[in-house]
C-alpha positions as CSV (number, residue, x, y, z in Angstrom):
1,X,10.0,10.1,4.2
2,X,11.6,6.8,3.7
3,X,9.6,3.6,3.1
4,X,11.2,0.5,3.9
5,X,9.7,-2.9,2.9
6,X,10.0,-6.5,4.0
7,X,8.4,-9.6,3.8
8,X,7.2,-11.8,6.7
9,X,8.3,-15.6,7.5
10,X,6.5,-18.5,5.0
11,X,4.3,-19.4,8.4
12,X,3.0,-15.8,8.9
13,X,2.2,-14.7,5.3
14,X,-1.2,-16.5,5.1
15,X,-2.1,-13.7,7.8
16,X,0.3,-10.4,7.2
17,X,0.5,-8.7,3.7
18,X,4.1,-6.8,4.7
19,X,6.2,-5.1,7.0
20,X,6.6,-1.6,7.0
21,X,9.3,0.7,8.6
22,X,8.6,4.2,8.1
23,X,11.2,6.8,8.6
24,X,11.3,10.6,9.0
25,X,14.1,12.5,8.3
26,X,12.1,16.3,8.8
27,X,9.1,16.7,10.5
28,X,6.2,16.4,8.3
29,X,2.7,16.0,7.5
30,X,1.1,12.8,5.7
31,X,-2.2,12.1,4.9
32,X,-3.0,8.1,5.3
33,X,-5.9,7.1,2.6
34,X,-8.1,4.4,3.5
35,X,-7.2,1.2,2.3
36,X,-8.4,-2.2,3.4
37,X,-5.9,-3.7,5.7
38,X,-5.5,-3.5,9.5
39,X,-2.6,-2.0,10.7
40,X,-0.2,-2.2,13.9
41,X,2.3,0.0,14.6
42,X,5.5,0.2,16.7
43,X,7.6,3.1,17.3
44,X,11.4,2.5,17.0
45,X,12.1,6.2,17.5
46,X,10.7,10.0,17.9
47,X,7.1,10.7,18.1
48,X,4.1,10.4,15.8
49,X,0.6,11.9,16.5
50,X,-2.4,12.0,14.8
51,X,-4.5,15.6,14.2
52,X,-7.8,16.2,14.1
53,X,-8.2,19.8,13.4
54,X,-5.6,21.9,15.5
55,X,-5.4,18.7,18.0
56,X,-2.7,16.8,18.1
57,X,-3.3,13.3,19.8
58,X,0.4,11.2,20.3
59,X,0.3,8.2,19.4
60,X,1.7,5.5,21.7
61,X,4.4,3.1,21.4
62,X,2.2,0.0,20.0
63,X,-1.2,1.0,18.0
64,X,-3.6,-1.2,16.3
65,X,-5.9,0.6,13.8
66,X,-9.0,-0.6,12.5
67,X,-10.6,-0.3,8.7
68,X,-11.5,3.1,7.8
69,X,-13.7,4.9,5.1
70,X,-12.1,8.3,5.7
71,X,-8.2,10.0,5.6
72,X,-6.0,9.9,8.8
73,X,-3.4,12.7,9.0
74,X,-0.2,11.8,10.8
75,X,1.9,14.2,12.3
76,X,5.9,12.6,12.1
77,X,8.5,14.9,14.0
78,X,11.7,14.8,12.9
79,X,13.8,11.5,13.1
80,X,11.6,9.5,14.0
81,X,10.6,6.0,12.7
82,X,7.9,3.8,13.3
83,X,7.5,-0.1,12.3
84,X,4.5,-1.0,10.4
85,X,2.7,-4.4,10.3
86,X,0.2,-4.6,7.1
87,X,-2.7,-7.8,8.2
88,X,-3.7,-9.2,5.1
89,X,-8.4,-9.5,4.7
90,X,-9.0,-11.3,8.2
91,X,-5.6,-11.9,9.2
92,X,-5.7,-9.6,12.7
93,X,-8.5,-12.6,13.2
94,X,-5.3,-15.3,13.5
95,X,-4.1,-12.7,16.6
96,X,-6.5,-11.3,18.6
97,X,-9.9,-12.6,19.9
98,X,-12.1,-9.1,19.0
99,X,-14.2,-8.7,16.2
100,X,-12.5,-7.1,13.9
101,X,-15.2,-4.4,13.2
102,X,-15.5,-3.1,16.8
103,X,-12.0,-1.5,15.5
104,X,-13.5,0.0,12.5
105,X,-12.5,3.9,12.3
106,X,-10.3,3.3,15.5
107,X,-7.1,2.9,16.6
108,X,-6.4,1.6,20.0
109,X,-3.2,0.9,21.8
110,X,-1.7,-2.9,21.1
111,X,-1.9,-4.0,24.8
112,X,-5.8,-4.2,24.6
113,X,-4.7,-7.5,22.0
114,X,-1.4,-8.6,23.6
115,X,-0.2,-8.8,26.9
116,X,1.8,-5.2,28.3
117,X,4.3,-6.3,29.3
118,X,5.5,-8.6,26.6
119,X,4.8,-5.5,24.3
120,X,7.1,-3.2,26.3
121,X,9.4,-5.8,26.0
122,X,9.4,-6.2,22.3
123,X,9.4,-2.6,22.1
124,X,12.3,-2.0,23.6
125,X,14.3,-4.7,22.0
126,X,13.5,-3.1,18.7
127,X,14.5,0.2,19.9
128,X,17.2,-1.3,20.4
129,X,18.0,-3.0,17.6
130,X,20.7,-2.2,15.4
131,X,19.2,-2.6,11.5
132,X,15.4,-3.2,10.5
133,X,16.1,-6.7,9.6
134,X,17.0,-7.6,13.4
135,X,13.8,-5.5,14.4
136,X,11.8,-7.1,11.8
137,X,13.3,-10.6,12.9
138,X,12.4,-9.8,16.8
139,X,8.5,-8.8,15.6
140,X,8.1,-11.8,13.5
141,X,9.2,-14.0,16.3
142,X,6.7,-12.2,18.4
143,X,4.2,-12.5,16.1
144,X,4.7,-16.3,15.5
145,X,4.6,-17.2,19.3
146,X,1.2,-15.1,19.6
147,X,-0.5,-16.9,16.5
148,X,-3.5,-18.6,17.3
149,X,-5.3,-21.8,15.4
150,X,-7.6,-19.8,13.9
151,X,-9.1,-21.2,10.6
152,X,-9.8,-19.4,7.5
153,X,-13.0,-18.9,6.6
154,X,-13.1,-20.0,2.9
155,X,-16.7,-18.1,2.1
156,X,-15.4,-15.2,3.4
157,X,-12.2,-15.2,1.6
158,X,-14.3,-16.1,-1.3
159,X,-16.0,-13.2,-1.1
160,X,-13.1,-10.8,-0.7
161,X,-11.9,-12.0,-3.8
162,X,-15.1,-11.5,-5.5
163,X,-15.0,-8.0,-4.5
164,X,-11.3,-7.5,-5.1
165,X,-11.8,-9.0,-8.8
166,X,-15.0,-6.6,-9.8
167,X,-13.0,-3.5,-8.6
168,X,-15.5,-2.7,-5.7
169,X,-18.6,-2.5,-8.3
170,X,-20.5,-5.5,-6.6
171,X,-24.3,-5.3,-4.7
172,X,-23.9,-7.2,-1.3
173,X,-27.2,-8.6,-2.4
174,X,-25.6,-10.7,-5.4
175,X,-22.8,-11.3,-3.2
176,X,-24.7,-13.3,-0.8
177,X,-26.3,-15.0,-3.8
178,X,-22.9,-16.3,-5.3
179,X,-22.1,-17.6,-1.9
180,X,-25.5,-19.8,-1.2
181,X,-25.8,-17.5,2.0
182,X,-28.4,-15.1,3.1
183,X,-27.3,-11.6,3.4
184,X,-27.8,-10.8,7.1
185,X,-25.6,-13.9,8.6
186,X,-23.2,-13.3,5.2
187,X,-22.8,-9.2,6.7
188,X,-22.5,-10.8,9.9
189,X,-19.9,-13.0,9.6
190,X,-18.0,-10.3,6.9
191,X,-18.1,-7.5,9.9
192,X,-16.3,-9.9,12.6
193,X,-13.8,-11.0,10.4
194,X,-12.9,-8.3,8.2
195,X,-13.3,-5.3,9.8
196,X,-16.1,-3.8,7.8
197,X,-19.4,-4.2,6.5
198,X,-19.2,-6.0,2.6
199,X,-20.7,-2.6,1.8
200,X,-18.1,-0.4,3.1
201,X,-15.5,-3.0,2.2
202,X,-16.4,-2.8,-1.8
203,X,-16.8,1.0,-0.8
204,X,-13.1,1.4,-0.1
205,X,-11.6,-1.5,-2.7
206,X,-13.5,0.9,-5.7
207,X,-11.8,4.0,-4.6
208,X,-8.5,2.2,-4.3
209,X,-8.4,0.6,-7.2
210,X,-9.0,4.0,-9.3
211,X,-5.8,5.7,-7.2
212,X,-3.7,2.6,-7.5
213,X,-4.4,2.3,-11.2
214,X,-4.7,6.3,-11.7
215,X,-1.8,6.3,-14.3
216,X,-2.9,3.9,-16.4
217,X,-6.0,5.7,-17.6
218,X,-6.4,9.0,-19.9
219,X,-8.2,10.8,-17.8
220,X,-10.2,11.1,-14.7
221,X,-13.2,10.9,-16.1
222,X,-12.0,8.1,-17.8
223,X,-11.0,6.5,-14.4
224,X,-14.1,7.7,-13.0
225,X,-16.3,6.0,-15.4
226,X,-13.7,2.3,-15.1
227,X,-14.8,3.0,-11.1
228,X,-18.6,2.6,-11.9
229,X,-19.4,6.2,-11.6
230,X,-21.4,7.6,-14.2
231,X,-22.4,10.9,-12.4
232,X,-19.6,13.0,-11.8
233,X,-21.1,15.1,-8.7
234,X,-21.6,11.9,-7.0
235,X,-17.6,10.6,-7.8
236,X,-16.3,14.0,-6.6
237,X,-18.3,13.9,-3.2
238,X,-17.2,10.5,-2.7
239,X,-13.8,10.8,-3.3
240,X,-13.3,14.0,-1.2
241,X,-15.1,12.0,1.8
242,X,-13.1,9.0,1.2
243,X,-9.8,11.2,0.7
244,X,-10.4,14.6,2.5
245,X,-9.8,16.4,-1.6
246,X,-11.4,16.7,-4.8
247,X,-9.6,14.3,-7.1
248,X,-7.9,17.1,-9.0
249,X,-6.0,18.3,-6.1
250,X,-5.1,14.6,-5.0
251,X,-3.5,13.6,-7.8
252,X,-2.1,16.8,-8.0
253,X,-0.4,16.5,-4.9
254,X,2.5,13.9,-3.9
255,X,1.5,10.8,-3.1
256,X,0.3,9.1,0.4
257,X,2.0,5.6,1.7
């Protein structure tokens, strides 16, 4: 698998971490671990699916997946390439009209946020594209055109980075209290734009933080411990949920995009 990366235009970054085009050379299998961006994806060539035990669900050409606390597998057949937007905390907000958490473990296909035919469109032009920077050119202009004046909501961003900077380890409680909020319109407001509850979101910020930072620490129950858990049964069950494997075997393994 090759991972290509690119930046979006200065007036887009506010709202989109990265661009993404992922390429398979051989069919394969790759798990995708939570993380805590939304996603779109549109495929430049081949097919993708997604399994769920023995099924095998195709995805189609323009996907938009929610949050998620648990692993997606993708199945990539051979030569095929898909081209990945990354949303920054809130950005799919700047795009699309739908709370963001009514997308929350799901993935539905892009015309539900953007007009058909204006997708099929882009699709093809990218499909026909020569080189990723003229497909990544032709989705930023798409993406530009469809942006809406949406303002930030500085509490919320606040509290993303409150989260972001203890690692996860936060009650939602003490975050409403930082924010001079109460906690049920605070959890409200978080779900819409976000994608998650403040809960969930910390929930899935702790666990990536441990496997980003996994090779700086000296062991995993080192790593455990920096994460804020102190009982190892209750790391392990967490980690297998949030990953599909015990943390032995994940880090064991080659590594996820």
């Amino acid at each position: 698998m090759t991972i290509s990366r690119f930046s979006p235009s200065i007036s887009l970054m506010p709202f989109i971490r990265e661009y993404m085009v992922i390429e398979a050379e051989q069919e394969l299998i790759n798990s995708l671990v939570p993380d805590t961006f939304m996603a779109m994806a549109i495929r430049i060539k081949g097919t993708t699916g997604v399994l769920s035990g023995n099924d095998l669900t195709q995805i189609p050409s323009g996907i938009i997946s929610g949050l998620s606390d648990t692993t997606r597998t993708v199945s990539y057949a051979a030569n095929s390439a898909n081209l990945i937007i990354a949303f920054k905390d809130g950005g799919m907000a700047a795009f699309s009209p739908v709370p963001a958490h009514e997308l929350f473990a799901k993935s539905i296909s892009a015309g539900n946020i953007f007009p058909p035919a204006e997708l099929q469109i882009l699709s093809e032009k990218i499909q026909d594209a020569i080189t990723h920077e003229a497909r990544i050119q032709l989705l930023d202009q798409f993406l530009l055109n469809k942006l809406k004046a949406t303002p930030s909501d500085p509490m919320i961003n606040r509290a993303v980075e409150l989260i972001r900077k203890h690692k996860g380890i936060i009650r939602v409680k003490d975050l409403a209290t930082a924010l001079h909020i109460s906690q049920d319109p605070f959890e409200k407001k978080f779900r819409a734009r976000i994608g998650s509850s403040p809960k969930k979101f910390a929930s899935i910020t702790r666990i990536r933080n441990l496997i980003n930072n996994y090779a700086s620490y000296t062991s995993l129950t080192d790593a455990s411990y920096d994460a804020g858990f102190y009982d190892q049964s209750h790391f392990i069950k967490e980690f297998r949920q949030f990953t599909g494997k015990s943390p032995s075997a994940f880090f064991s393994a080659p590594p996820a995009w």
